[in-house]
C-alpha positions in Angstrom: -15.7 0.0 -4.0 -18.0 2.6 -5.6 -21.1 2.1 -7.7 -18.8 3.6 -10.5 -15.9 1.3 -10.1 -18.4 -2.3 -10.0 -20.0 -0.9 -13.1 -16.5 -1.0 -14.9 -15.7 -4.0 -13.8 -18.8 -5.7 -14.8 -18.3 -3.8 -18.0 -14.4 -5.3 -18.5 -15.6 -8.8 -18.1 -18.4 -8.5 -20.5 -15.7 -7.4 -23.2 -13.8 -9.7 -22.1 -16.6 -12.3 -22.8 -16.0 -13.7 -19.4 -19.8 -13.3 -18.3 -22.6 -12.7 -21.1 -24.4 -9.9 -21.7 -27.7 -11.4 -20.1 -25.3 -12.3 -16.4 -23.6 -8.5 -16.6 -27.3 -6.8 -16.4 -28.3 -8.8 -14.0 -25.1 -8.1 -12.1 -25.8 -4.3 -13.1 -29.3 -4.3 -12.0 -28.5 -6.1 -8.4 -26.2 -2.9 -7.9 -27.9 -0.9 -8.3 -30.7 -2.3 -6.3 -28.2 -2.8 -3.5 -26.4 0.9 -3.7 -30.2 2.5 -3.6 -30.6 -0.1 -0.3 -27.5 1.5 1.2 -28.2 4.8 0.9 -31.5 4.5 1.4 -30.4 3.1 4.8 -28.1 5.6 5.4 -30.8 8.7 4.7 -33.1 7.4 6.9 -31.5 6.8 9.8 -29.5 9.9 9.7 -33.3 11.5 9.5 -33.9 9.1 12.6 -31.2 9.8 14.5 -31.7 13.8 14.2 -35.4 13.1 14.8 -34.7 11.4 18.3 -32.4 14.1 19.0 -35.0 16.9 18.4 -37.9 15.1 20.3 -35.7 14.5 22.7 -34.5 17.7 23.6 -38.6 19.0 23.0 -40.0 17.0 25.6 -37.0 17.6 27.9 -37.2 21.5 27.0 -41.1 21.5 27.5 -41.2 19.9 30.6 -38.9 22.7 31.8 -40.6 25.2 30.3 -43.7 24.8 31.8 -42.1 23.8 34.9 -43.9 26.0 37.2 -47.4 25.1 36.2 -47.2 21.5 36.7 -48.1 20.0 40.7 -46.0 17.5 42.1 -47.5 14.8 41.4 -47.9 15.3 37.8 -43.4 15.7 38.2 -43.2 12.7 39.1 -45.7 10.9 37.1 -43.8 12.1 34.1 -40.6 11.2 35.5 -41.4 8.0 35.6 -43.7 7.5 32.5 -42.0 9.2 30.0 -39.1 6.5 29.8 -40.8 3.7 31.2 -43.5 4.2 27.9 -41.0 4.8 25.2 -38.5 1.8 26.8 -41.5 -0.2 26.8 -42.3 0.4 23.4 -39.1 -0.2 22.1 -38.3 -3.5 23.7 -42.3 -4.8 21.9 -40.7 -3.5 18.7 -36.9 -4.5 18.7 -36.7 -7.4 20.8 -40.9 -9.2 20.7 -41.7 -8.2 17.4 -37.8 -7.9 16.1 -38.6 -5.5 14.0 -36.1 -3.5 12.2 -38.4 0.1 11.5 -37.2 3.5 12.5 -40.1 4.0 14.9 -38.7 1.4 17.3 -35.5 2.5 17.2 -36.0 6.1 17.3 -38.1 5.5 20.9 -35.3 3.3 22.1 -33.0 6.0 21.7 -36.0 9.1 23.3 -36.2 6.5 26.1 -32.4 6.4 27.0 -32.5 10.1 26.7 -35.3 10.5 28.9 -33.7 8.4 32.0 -31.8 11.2 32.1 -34.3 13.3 32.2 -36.5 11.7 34.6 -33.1 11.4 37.1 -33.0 15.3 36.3 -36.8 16.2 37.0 -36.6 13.5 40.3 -33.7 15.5 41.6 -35.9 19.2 40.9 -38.9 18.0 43.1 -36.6 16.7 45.6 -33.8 19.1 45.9 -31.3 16.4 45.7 -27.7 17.7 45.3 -25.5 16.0 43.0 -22.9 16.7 41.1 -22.4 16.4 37.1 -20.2 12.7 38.0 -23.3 11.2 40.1 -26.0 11.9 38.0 -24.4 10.8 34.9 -23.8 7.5 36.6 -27.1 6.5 38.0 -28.0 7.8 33.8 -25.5 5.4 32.9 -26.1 2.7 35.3 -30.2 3.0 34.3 -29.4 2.8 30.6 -26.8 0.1 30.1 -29.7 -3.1 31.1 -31.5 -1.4 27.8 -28.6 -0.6 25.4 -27.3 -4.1 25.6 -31.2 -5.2 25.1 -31.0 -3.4 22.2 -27.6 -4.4 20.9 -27.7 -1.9 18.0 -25.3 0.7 16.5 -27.1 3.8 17.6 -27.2 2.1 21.2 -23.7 1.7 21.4 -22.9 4.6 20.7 -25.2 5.7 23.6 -23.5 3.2 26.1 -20.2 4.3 25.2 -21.1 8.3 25.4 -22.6 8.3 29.1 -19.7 5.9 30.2 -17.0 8.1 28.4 -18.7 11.0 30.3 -18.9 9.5 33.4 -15.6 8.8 33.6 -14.1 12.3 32.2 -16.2 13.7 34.6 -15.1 11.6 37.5 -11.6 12.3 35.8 -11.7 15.8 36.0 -14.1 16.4 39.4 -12.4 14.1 41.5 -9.3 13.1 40.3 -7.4 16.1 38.9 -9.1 18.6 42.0 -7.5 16.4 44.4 -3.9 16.4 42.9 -4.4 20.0 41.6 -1.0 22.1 43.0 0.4 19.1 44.5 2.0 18.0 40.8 2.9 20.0 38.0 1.0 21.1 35.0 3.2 18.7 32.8 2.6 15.8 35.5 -1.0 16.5 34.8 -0.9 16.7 30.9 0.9 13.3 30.9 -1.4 11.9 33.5 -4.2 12.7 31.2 -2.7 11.5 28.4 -2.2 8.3 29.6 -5.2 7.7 31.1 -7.1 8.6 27.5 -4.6 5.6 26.1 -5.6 3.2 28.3 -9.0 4.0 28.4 -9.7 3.6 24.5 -7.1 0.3 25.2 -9.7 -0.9 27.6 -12.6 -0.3 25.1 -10.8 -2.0 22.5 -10.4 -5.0 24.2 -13.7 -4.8 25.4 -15.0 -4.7 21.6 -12.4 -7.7 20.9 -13.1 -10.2 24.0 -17.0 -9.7 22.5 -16.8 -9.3 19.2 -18.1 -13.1 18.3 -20.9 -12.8 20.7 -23.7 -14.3 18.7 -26.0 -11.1 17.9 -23.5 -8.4 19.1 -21.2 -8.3 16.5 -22.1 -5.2 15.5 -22.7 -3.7 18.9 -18.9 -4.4 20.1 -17.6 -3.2 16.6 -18.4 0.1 17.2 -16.3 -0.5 20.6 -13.3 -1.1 18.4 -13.7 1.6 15.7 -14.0 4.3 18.2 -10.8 3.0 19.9 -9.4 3.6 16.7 -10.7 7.1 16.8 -9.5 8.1 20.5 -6.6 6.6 20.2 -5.8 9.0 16.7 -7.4 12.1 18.4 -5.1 11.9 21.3 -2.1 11.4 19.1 -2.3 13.9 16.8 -3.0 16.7 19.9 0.6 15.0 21.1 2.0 16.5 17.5 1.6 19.7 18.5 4.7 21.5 19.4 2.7 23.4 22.4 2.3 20.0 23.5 6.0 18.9 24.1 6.5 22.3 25.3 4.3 22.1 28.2 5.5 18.6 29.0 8.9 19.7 29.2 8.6 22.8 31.2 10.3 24.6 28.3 10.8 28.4 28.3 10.5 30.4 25.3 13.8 29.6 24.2 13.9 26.4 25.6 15.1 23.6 23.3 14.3 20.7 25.4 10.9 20.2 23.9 12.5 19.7 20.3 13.6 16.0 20.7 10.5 14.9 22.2 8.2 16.4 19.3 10.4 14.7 17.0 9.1 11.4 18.6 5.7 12.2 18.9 5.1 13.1 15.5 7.0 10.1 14.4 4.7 7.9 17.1 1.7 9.3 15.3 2.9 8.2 11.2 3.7 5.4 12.7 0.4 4.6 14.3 -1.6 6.0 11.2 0.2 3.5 9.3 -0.4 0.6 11.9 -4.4 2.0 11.9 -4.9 2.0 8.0 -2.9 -1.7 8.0 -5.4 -3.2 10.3 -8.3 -1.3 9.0 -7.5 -2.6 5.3 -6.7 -6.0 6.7 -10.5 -6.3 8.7 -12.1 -4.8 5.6 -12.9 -1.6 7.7 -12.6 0.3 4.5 -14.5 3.8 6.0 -11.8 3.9 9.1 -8.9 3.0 6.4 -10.0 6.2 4.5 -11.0 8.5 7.3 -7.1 7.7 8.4 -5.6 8.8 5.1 -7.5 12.0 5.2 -6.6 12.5 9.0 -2.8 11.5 7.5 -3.5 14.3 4.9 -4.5 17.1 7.3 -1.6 16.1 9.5 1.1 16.9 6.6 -1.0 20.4 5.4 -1.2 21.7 9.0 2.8 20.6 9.4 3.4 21.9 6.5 2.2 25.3 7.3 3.0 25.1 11.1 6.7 24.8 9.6 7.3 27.1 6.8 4.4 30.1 7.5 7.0 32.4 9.5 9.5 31.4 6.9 8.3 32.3 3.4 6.4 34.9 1.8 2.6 33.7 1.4 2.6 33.6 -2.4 6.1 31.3 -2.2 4.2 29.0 0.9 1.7 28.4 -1.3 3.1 27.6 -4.7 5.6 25.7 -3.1 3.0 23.4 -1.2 1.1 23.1 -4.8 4.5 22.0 -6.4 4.5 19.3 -3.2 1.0 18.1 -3.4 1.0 17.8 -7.2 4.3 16.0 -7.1 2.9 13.5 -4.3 -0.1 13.0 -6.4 2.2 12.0 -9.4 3.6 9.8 -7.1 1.1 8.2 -5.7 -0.7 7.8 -9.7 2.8 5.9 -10.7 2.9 3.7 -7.8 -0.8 3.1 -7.9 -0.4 -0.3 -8.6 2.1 -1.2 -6.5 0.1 -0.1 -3.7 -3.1 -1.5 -5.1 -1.2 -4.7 -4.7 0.5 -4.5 -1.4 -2.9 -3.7 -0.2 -4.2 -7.2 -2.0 -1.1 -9.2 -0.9 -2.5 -7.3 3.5 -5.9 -8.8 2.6 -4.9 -12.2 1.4 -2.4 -13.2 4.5 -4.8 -11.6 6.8 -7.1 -14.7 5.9 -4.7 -17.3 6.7 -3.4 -15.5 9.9 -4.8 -15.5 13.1 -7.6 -12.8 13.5 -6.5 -10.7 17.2 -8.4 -7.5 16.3 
């Protein structure tokens, strides 16, 4: 709930004499203190995370730069410093010291950025050969031992990157060069689709088997949110009447690809639904609304996929505002209805087994 929303409650129940005046400021005054918390949280590692990013790509960009002036030795001295130094530092901060600051974290994230690096500058002075697959590998091999030592957010979100592009590379470089003209373009397409299911499948279950690991909690829940994600990205590119045209084979006036679209964009409501369910059900309140405004975008692109070549742009448009306000009158006289299905998801969610 918002700051706005506590404050009228608070404000309710002091009218309502069910807390005195004395127990609603303090309630008032502890959010308040906890909302400037949050988003003081929120600024500054957003200014953290950008600030890795940037000295990141500085060092990495200066290095190569000045590429030409530096002697061997001096390559591979910073190959194998520059991580080894800012990894070193952020395991005395985040896991000796357990301190929570920026500074710690900020370095953890330089240093996994700079394994890379150092793999890239190793392979310069060397002339070693390797594809894009290889090198984000050995990255990604290097890196895991530290982002589970870490066990934060902002680290598994940087295990989960160079694995996801490890394997898309792998996906792409190996897998879809050796098939390539031996199947056809729709064999590919559903290959591919399939293989992005069970991969966010595999990273959901990965975030579920570990999610009560004691000091990981968070760490595997990002596993499980960005299932979520994939799993909602891929479907809604499936919605997409190209799509089902391509997976058909159809021709330009083909009709075979009509039936099928049907289905996917009936798989896709369907799955919003299941997603905002579950995300209500686990309190994940941010992927419950980032779904309904996904679920949004879906209906105004349909909308305007369907009826653009069909009316006048003036008629498109007032017709979709008569929609939309309708829907929002809707939705305003079946607000509490919902507000209490929603209550009645949360409350048999406690006594039920928790599988997510």
């Amino acid at each position: 709930m918002r700051k706005n929303d506590v404050t009228k409650l608070i404000n309710a129940w002091q009218e309502r004499n069910i807390i005195s005046v004395e127990q609603a400021d303090i309630m008032r005054n502890d959010v308040n203190d906890e909302v400037s918390h949050r988003s003081g949280n929120l600024f500054t590692t957003m200014v953290m995370y950008i600030g890795a990013t940037a000295l990141s790509l500085g060092v990495l960009l200066f290095i190569a730069s000045n590429w030409e002036h530096l002697t061997k030795g001096m390559k591979v001295f910073m190959a194998l410093a520059l991580p080894i130094s800012l990894l070193s530092f952020a395991y005395w901060q985040l896991c000796i010291k357990q301190s929570t600051k920026l500074l710690g974290r900020a370095m953890s994230i330089v240093g996994l950025a700079a394994i890379g690096g150092s793999f890239a500058i190793v392979g310069q002075i060397y002339h070693i050969e390797a594809n894009m697959t290889t090198f984000f590998a050995s990255w990604t091999a290097f890196a895991t031992p530290f982002a589970f030592m870490f066990r934060r957010v902002e680290h598994s979100i940087a295990f989960l990157a160079l694995v996801s592009a490890t394997f898309w590379l792998w996906f792409f470089e190996v897998f879809i060069k050796s098939v390539d003209g031996a199947i056809e373009d729709s064999t590919l397409i559903m290959i591919t689709t399939v293989t992005g299911f069970l991969y966010a499948g595999v990273m959901y279950l990965g975030g579920a088997y570990f999610r009560n690991q004691i000091g990981m909690e968070e760490f595997f829940r990002v596993f499980r949110l960005l299932s979520a994600v994939v799993v909602l990205a891929i479907a809604f590119v499936m919605t997409f009447d190209e799509y089902a045209k391509v997976l058909m084979d159809s021709g330009y006036y083909g009709t075979e690809w009509i039936l099928p679209a049907i289905i996917f964009n009936l798989m896709f409501i369907g799955l919003m639904m299941f997603v905002i369910v579950k995300a209500i059900k686990h309190e994940e309140y941010h992927l419950a609304f980032t779904t309904i405004r996904l679920f949004a975008l879906y209906f105004l692109v349909k909308y305007f996929v369907l009826f653009n070549k069909m009316l006048d742009t003036s008629v498109l448009f007032i017709v979709g505002g008569i929609l939309f306000i309708a829907g929002g009158i809707w939705l305003e006289r079946n607000k509490d209805r919902l507000q209490a299905y929603m209550k009645q998801v949360q409350e048999s969610s406690r006594s039920s087994i928790d599988v997510i």
